[in-house]
C-alpha positions, 0 to 999 in steps of 0.5 A: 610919337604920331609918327610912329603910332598914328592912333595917338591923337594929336591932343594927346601928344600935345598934352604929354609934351606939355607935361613932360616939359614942365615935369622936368624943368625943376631939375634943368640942372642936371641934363643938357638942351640942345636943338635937334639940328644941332644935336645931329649936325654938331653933337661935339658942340654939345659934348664940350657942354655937358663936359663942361656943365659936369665936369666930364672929359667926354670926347666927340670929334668932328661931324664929318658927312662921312661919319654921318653916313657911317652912323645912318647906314649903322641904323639902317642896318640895326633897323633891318635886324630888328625887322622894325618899320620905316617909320622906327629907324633914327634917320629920315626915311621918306616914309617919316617925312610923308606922315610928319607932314601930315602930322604937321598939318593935324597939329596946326589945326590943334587948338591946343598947339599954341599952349607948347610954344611957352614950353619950348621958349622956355627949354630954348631959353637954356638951350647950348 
C-alpha cells in the first residue's frame, strides 16, 4: 500500500494489516497461507496444497526461470497498456525497491510495528 500511495501513513497501514489479519483468522479454514517467496518461486507447491485442502485437481508445473520470464514480461506488458506507474506492476522494478526501502525505514521507527509480529506468527504458524 505505501509503496504505491506514499500519502498513506505508515500507522495507518499497520493498523489495517492488523485488522485485516485478525478479521479472517476465523475462517482460516477456507484459503491457503503461504510465503510470498514461496508463492512466486514454488507456486505448484502451494497448488498441491490447496488440492489438497479442497479437494481440487488444480495443476501448476514447475517454476522454470523461463516460465518466470514469461510471466514478468506478460506483466510488463499489461503495465505498459494500461499506462500505470512502476510502482503498480506485480514484478520488481527499481522504483519499488527505492521506496520499499524507505518504507522499510518509516516502519521501523513506527511504535506500533511490533503489535504485527503476533499476527504474522500466528498466519506462519498455518502457513504450507
Amino acid at each position: 500500500t505505501i509503496v504505491v500511495d506514499n500519502s498513506v501513513s505508515t500507522s495507518l497501514v499497520i493498523k489495517s494489516y492488523i485488522n485485516f489479519y485478525e478479521s479472517i483468522w476465523d475462517i482460516r479454514n477456507y484459503f491457503v497461507i503461504a510465503e510470498f517467496n514461496k508463492v512466486i518461486n514454488n507456486p505448484a507447491e502451494i497448488i498441491n496444497a490447496v488440492n489438497k485442502r479442497f479437494n481440487t485437481d488444480l495443476k501448476m508445473g514447475e517454476m522454470t526461470p523461463d516460465l518466470k520470464a514469461e510471466i514478468f514480461l506478460h506483466l510488463k506488458k499489461v503495465k505498459q497498456k494500461m499506462k500505470l506507474p512502476d510502482t503498480l506492476i506485480a514484478v520488481p522494478t527499481e522504483a519499488k525497491q527505492k521506496i520499499k526501502q524507505e518504507v522499510i525505514l518509516e516502519l521501523k521507527q513506527n511504535s506500533l510495528l511490533a503489535k504485527t509480529e503476533p499476527v504474522y506468527q500466528k498466519f506462519l504458524s498455518i502457513a504450507v
